[in-house]
C-alpha positions, -999 to 999 in steps of 0.1 A, spaced: 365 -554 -328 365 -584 -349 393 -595 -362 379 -616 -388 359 -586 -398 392 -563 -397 411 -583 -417 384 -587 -448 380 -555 -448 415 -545 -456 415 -576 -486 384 -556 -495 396 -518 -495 428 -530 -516 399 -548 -541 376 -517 -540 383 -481 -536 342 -469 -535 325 -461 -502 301 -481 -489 268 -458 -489 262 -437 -455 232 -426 -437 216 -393 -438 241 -369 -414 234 -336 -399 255 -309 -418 286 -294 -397 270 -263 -398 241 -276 -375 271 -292 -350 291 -257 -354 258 -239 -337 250 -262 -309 287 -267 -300 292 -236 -276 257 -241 -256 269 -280 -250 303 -267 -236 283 -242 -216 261 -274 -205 290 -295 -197 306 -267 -180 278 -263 -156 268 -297 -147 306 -315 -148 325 -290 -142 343 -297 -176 380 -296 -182 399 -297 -219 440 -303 -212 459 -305 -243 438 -294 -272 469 -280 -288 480 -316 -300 444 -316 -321 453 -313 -355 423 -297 -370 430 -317 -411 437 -349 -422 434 -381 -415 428 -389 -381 416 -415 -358 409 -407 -320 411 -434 -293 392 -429 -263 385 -449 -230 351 -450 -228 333 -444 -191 297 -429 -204 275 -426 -235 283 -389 -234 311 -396 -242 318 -390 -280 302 -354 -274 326 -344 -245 354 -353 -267 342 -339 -296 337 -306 -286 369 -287 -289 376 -306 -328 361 -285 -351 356 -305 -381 335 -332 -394 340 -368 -373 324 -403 -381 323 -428 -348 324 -466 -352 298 -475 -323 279 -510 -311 254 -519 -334 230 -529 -310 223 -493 -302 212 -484 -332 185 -502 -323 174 -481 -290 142 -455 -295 155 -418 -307 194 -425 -291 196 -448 -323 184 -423 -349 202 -395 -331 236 -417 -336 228 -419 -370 226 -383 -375 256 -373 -362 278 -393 -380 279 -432 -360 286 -461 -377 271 -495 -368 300 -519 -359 293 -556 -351 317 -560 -324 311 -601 -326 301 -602 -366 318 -605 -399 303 -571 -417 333 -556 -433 317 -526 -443 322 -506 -413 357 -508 -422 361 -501 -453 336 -471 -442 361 -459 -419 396 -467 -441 377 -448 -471 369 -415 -447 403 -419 -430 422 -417 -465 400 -388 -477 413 -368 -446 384 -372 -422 382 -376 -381 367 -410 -369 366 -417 -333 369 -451 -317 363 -468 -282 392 -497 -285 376 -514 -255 347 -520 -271 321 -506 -248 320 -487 -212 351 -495 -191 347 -510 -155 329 -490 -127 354 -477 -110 370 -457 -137 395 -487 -151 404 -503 -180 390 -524 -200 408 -544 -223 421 -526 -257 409 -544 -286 437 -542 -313 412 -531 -341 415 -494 -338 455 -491 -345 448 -518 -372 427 -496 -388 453 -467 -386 479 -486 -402 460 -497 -426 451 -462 -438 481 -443 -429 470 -418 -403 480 -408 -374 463 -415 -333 451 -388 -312 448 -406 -278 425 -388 -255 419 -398 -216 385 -396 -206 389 -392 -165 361 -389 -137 333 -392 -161 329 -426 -146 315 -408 -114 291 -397 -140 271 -421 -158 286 -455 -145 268 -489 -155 239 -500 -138 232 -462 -133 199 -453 -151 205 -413 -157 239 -395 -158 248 -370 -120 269 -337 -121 307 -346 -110 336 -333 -126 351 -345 -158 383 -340 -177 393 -347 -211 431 -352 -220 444 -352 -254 475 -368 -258 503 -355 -284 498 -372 -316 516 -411 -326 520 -430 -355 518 -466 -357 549 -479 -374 552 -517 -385 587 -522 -374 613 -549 -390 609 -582 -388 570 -574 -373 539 -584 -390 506 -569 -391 490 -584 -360 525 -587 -339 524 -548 -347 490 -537 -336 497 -556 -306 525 -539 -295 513 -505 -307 480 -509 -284 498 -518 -258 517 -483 -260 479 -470 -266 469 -483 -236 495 -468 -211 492 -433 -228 451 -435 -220 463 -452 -187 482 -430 -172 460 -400 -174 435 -417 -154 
């Protein structure tokens, strides 16, 4: 995530407390009904595990930090939270035939990961402070091939200090046995999804904003990590 972007954004919010407009989105009722025939799905072709749904708080304020292996993705993880989510994704893919439209219907957000558009942002501070779910990929896009790391970009615990709320990290493992880059349609293998108990970025004495979000994503990161 920019950091430029990041960082207007929060100058912005404190300036204006309004919403920046949003797309059309599917009602929760419509995600409500197709939610058990996806777990069945998921069940049958990757063999799909949830650990640790007890540490998903089901109201307020919450951002979720994933790794990110597959577009699938923000479906696997979203199926055992039963409440209405927003994702911040690439803004390129908005562009893709039907995948794009679909994003927009259930609930994405087009994020310029190399721009200067703050209003994903404030988007996301403005749902966050009303009490809603919004999931982020902190590295950005798909991890490496063999299941690894990417890099954590320090946006997503920026934006959770900024509004206040609490991280759910969640480990995304096997799935890159699934749909890994350069792999044109997604195989059965089997997947798990860890959610990790809850933390709260706190800006500690003598740390500012940035020397903060660095050493709070760095905790982020062995969490996801060491679930892999």
């Amino acid at each position: 995530m920019n950091e430029t972007a990041t960082s207007s954004a929060y100058r912005g919010e404190r300036r204006d407390s309004n919403a920046p407009p949003e797309q059309a989105v599917l009602p929760q009722w419509t995600f409500e009904a197709i939610r058990p025939a996806f777990r069945t799905l998921s069940r049958l072709l990757w063999r799909m595990r949830f650990t640790g749904v007890e540490n998903i708080p089901q109201r307020g304020g919450l951002l979720i930090a994933a790794n990110h292996q597959t577009y699938i993705d923000p479906f696997w993880v979203s199926i055992p939270i039963k409440r209405p989510l927003r994702y911040l994704a690439w803004d390129e893919a908005f562009n893709w035939p039907v995948a794009g439209r679909l994003m927009e219907w259930f609930g994405a957000w087009p994020l310029q990961l190399e721009g200067k558009d703050s209003t994903p942002i404030r988007r996301s501070l403005h749902w966050l402070r009303d009490g809603g779910g919004l999931m982020i990929f902190p590295e950005g896009g798909r991890g490496l091939p063999d299941g690894t790391l990417a890099k954590f970009k320090m946006g997503a615990v920026r934006i959770a200090l900024e509004a206040g709320v609490p991280i759910l990290p969640v480990t995304i493992r096997g799935a890159h046995r699934v749909w890994p880059k350069g792999q044109l349609f997604p195989r059965p293998a089997s997947v798990e999804i860890i959610y990790h108990p809850l933390h709260k970025a706190t800006l500690q004495i003598g740390e500012d904003a940035r020397q903060c979000a660095r050493r709070e994503i760095n905790h982020l990161t062995a969490v996801i990590e060491s679930a892999l």
